[in-house]
N, C-alpha and C positions, 0 to 999 in steps of 0.2 A: 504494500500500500504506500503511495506518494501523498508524504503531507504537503499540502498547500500552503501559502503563506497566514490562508485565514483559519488552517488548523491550527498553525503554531500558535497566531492570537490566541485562538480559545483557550490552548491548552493550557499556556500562561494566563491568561483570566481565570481557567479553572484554580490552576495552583494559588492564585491572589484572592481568589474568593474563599477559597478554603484556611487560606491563611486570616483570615476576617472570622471567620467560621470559629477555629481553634482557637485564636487570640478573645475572642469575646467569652467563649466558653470559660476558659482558664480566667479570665478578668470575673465571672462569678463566681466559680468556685474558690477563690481567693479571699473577695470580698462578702458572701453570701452564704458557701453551703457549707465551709469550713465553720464559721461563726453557729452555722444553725445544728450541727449535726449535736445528736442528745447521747450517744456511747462511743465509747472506745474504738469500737470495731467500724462505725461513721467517720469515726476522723482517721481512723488511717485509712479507709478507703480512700478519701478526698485527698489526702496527701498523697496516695499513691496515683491517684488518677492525676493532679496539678502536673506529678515530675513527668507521667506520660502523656501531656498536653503540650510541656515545655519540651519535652522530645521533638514531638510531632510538629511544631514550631520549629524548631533549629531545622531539621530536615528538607520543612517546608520553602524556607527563606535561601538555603544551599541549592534546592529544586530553581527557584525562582533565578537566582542569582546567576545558575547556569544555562537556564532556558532565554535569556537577555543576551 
């Protein structure tokens, strides 16, 4: 399959959208579901999910950086 120039767009909007996606997500969980969670076993999940949001993030912006 031959990408076009208007696949590459998308593909980079997709990766910029999802990075909008991921970043807003972890911007709640930060601010919101860590503060709200009621046991033990709620906050580390939220911790755990934040570091693999901040993953998904770094990955994201390396995707983007090298699709430019």
């Amino acid at each position: 399959m031959r990408y076009t120039f208007s696949m590459e767009k998308n593909n980079v909007y997709n990766l910029m959208h999802q990075l909008t996606q991921e970043s807003k997500s972890l911007w709640r969980i930060k601010h919101n579901y860590q503060q709200d969670a009621v046991g033990e076993e709620e906050k580390v999940f939220w911790t755990a999910l934040e570091k693999d949001k901040e993953s998904h993030i770094e990955a994201l912006k390396r995707l983007i950086a090298a699709a430019l």
